[in-house]
C-alpha positions in Angstrom: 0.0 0.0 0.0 3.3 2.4 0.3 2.4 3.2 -3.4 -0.9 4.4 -3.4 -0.1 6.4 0.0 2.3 8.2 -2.5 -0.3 8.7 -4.9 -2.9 10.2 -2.5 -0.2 12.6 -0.9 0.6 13.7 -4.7 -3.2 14.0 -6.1 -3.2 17.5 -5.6 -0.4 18.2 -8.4 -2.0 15.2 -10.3 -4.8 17.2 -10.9 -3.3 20.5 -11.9 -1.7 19.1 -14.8 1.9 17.8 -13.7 1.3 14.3 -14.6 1.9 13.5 -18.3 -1.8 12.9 -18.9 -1.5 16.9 -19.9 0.5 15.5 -23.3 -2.7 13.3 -24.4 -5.2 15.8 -23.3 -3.4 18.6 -25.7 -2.7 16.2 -28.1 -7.0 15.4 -28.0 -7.6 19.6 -27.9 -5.6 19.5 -30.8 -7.4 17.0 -32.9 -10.9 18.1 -31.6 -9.7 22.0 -33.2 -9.1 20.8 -36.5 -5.3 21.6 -36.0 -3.9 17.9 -36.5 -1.7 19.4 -39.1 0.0 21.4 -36.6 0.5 18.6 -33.8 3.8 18.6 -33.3 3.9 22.0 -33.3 5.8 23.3 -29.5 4.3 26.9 -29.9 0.5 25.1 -30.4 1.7 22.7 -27.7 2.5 25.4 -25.5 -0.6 27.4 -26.3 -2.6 24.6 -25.6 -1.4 23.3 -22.0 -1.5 27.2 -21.1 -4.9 27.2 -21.6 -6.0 24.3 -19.4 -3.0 24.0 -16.9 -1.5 27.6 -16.7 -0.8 27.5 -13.3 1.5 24.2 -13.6 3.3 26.0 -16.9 4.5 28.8 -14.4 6.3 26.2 -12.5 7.7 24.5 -15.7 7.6 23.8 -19.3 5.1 22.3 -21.3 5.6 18.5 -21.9 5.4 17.5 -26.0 3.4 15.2 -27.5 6.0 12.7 -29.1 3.4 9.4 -29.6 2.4 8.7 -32.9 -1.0 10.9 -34.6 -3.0 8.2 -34.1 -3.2 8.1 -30.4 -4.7 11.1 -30.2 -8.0 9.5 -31.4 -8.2 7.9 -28.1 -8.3 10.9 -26.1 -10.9 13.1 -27.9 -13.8 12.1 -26.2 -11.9 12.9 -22.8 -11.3 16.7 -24.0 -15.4 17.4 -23.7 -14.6 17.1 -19.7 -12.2 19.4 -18.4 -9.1 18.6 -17.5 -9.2 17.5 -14.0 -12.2 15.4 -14.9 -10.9 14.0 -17.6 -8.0 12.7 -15.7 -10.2 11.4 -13.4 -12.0 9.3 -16.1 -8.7 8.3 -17.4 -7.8 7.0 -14.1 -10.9 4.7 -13.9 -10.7 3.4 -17.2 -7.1 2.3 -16.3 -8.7 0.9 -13.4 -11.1 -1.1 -15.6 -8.7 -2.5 -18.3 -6.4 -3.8 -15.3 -9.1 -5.6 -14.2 -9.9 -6.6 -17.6 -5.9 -8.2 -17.8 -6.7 -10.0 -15.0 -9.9 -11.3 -16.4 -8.0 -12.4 -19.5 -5.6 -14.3 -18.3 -6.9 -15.9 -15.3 -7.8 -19.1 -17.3 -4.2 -19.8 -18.4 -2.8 -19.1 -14.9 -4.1 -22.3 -13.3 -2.7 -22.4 -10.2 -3.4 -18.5 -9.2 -6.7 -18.4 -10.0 -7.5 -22.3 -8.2 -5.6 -22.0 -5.1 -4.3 -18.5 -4.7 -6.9 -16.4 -6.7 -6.5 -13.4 -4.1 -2.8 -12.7 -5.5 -4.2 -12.1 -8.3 -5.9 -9.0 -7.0 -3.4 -8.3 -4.8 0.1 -8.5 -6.9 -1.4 -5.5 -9.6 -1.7 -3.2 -6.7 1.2 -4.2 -5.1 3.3 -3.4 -8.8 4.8 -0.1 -8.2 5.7 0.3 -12.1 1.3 0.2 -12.7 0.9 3.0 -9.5 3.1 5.3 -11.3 1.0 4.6 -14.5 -1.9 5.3 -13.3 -0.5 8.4 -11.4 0.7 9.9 -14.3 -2.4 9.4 -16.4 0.1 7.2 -18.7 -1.4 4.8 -21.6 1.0 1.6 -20.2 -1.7 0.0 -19.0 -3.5 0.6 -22.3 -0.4 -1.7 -24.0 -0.3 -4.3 -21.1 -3.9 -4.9 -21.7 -3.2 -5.0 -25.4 0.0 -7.7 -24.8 -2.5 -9.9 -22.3 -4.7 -10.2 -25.0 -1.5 -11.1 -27.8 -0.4 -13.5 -24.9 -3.9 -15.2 -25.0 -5.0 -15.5 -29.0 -1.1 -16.9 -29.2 -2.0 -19.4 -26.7 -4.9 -20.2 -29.1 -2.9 -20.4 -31.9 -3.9 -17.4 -33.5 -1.0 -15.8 -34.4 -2.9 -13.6 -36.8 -4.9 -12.1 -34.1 -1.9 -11.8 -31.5 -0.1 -9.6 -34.2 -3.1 -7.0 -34.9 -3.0 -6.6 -30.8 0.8 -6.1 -30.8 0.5 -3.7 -33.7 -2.7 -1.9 -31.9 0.3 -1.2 -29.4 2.7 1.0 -31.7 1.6 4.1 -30.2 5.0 2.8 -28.0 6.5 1.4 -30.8 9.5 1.2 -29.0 7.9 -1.7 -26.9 6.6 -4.0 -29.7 9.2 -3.4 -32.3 11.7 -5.6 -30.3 9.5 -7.8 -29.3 8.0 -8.0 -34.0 11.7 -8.9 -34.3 12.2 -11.4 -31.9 8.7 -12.9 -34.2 11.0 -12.3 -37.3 13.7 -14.3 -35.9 11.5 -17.3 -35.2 9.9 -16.6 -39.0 6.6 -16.2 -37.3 5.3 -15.0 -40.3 1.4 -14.6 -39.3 2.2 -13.0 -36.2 4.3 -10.5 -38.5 1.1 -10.0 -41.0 -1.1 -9.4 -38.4 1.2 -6.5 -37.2 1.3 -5.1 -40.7 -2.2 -4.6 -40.8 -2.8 -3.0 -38.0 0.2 -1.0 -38.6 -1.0 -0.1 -42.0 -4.5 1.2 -40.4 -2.9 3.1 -37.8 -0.5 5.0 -41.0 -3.5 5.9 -42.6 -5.5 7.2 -40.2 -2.7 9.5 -38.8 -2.1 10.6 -42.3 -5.8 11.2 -42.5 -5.7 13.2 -38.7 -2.5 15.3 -39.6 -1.8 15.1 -42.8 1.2 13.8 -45.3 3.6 16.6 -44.8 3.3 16.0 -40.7 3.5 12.3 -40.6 6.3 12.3 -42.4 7.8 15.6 -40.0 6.9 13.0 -36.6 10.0 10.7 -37.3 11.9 13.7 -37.2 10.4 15.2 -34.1 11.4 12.5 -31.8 14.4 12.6 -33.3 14.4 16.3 -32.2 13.0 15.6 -28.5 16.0 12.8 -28.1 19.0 14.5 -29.1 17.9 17.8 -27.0 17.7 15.4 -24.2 15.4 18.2 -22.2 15.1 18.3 -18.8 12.0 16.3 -17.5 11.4 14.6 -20.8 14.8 12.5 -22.3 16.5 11.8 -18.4 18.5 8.4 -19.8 19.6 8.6 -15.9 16.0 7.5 -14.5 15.3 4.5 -17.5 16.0 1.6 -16.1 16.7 -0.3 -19.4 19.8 -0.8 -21.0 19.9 2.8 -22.3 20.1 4.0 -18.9 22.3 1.3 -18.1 25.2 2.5 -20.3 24.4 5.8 -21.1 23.0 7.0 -18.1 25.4 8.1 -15.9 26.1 11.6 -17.8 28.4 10.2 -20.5 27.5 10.2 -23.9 29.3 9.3 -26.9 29.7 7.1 -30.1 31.2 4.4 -28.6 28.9 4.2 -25.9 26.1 4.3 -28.4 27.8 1.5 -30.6 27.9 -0.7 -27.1 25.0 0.0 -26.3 23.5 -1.6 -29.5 25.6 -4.3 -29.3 24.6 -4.9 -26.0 20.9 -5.1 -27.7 21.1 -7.0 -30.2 22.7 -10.0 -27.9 20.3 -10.1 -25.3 17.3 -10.3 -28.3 19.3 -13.4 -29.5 19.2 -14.9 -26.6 15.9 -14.2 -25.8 15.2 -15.6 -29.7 17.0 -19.0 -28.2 15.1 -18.5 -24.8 11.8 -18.7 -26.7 9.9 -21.3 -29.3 6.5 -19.6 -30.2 5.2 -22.2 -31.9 6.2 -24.7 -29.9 2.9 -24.7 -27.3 3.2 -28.7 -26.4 5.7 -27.4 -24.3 3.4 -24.8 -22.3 6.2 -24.3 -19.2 8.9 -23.4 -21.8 6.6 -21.7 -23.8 5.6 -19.4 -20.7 9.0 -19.3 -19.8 10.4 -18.2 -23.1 7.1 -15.3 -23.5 8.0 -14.1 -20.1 11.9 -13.4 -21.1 10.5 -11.9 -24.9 8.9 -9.6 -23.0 10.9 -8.3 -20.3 14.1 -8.2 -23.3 11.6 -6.4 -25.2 12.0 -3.5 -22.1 15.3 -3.5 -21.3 16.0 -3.0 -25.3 13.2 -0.5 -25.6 15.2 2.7 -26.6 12.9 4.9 -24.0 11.6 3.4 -21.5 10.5 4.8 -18.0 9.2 3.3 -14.7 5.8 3.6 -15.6 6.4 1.5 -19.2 7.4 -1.3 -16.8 3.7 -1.6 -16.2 3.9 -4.3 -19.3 6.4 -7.0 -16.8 3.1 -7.5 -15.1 2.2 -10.3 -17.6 5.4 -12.1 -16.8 5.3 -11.4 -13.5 2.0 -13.6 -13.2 3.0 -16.1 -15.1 6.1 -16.5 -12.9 4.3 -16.1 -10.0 2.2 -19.2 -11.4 5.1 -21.7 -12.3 6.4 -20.9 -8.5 2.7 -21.8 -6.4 2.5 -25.4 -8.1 3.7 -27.8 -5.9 6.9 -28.3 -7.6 8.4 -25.2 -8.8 11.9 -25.7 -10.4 14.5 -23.5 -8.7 12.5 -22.0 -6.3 14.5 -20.0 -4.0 16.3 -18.2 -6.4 13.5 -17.7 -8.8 11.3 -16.6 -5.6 13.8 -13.9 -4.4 14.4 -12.3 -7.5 10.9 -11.8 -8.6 10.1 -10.5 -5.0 13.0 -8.0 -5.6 11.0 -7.0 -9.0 8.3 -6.7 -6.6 9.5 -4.7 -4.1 7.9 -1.4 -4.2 10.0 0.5 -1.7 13.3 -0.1 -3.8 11.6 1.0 -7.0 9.8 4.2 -4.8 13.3 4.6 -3.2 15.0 4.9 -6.7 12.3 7.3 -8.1 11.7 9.4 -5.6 15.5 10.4 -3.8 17.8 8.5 -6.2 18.9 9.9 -9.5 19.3 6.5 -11.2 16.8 4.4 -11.3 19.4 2.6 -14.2 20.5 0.3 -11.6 17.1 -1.6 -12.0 17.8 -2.9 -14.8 20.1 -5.1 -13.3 17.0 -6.4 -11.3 15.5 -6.7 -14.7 18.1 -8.7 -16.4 18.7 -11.0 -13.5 14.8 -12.1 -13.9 14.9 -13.0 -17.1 18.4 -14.9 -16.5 16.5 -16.6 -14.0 13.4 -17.3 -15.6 14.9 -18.8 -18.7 17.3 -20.9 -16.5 14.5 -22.3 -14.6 12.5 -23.7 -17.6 12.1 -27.3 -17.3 10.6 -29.4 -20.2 7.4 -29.7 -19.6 5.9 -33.6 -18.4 3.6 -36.2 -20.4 0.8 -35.3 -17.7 1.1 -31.9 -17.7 1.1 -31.0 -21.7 -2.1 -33.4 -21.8 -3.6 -30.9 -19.0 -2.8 -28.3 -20.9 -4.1 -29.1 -24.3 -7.2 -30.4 -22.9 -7.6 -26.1 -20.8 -6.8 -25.1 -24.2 -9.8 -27.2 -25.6 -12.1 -25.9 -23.0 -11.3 -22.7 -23.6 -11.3 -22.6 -27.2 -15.1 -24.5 -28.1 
């Protein structure tokens, strides 16, 4: 509960507009106006924020909209309310989809939702990376729900499906592109068409919001926004991925940058080896090998913050699960990493009076060390169990 005591002592400033919700809510003004062709304008950015936060702005600068046109789409409706309201409503439709992650994968996390079915309910709250979503109005919990439901149709073997919900995620590209070309490796080629399409929809409807001549200007905005590395906004210091594991300690320079993709590139081959997606007879390995795709797929994610971590919850669970059956391979070591992952006054420790919340990303990569070591193939009995879930389920 340490987290959400945080988050009640800071509702005050959450509601004037110091969260990042004010982005998305600016970004839905914009749209609402007719101005999409100016969205990644800073002046109408500015203009914008001053007109619903203004007392936040005297404080400090506006925050820019640096998601993909799209997005916006998603937060129109919100701009009727005012801005206070709005991120009230945003906050309790979080609320909802995290509940709805829950619902989704209950069936496939056997033992949880048989013999421990409160953790289920109780390991979300207690995931300090989801608090700080939901504090700061983020759309993380938008893309968990949207990788719960990829995790689900794969288990169904509908890869099709599983890549339309990954590409539904692009709006943080930099969180599904890793994890689209750990599906290239394995020449998961469905998976891969699904994303197209979606990907394809979501390019024409941006071009359709903003317009040719500011889709193609986006690319170069983040570009922009990343090299300027501005105060508040690019802090490679407080990512703790492997950007912020290299780069952040105030040092910056080719060689670091030519490590650090490197560095990258390794740990998605090995999650590639860690990892057979069509190989579901196998369902521990299979979890296993999903769980380490997607944590790889954050520590490789080019900007990723605290709140982004809100997407581990999905292998959280399912290691959480392999540990409560009655016989967990490597439990002790397995058990105390994950309850280090878990452990919400290190990660409020880090955000709140440390400058580098890098050093988690150590945590990060020893999880998924330890949850790839720990894979076991996967008993007679157990695949049979399995396959006959996946029946039920299914018809």
């Amino acid at each position: 509960m340490l987290q959400w005591a945080v988050f009640w002592g800071a509702r005050a400033r959450a509601f004037s507009g110091w969260p990042d919700f004010s982005i998305f809510y600016a970004a839905g003004l914009t749209i609402r106006r007719g101005e999409g062709a100016v969205l990644y304008s800073d002046t109408v950015q500015r203009q914008l924020q001053q007109s619903f936060i203004p007392q936040t702005l005297a404080v400090r600068s506006p925050l820019p909209y640096n998601h993909p046109p799209f997005e916006a789409l998603l937060y129109l409706p919100l701009t009727h309310a005012s801005y206070a309201h709005a991120y009230l409503i945003w906050f309790l439709i979080n609320i909802i989809l995290l509940g709805a992650c829950i619902y989704l994968v209950r069936p496939w996390l056997f033992t949880l939702a048989t013999t421990f079915p409160r953790l289920l309910f109780v390991i979300p709250l207690a995931f300090f990376p989801v608090a700080d979503s939901l504090l700061q109005g983020q759309d993380s919990i938008v893309l968990l729900t949207l990788y719960c439901l990829a995790y689900v149709v794969f288990l169904r073997r509908k890869e099709t499906w599983a890549g339309v919900f990954l590409g539904l995620g692009l709006f943080k590209f930099h969180l599904v592109l890793p994890f689209a070309f750990l599906l290239l490796i394995k020449r998961r080629w469905r998976a891969l068409t699904g994303i197209v399409i979606s990907a394809s929809m979501e390019a024409v409807i941006s071009w359709a919001m903003v317009g040719g001549k500011e889709l193609m200007y986006y690319p170069s905005y983040v570009w922009q926004i990343n090299r300027k590395q501005l105060p508040g906004i690019i802090v490679p210091d407080t990512m703790p991925n492997l950007r912020g594991l290299i780069m952040g300690w105030g040092m910056s320079s080719v060689a670091l940058q030519l490590v650090l993709i490197a560095a990258s590139f390794l740990l998605l081959m090995w999650a590639a080896k860690s990892w057979a997606p069509g190989d579901l007879d196998k369902p521990e390995a299979w979890n296993a090998g999903f769980s380490v795709a997607l944590v790889v797929t954050f520590l490789v994610g080019y900007h990723s913050y605290t709140h982004d971590m809100t997407i581990l919850l999905l292998p959280v669970l399912i290691t959480f699960d392999r540990l409560l059956k009655p016989e967990p391979p490597r439990r002790d070591v397995l058990l105390l990493i994950l309850l280090a992952v878990l452990f919400s006054p290190l990660c409020l420790y880090m955000t709140l009076y440390v400058s580098h919340q890098t050093v988690f990303a150590l945590v990060l990569l020893l999880f998924a060390w330890a949850v790839a070591s720990s894979a076991e193939p996967t008993r007679p009995s157990e695949i049979g169990a399995v396959s006959r879930r996946i029946h039920a389920i299914t018809s």
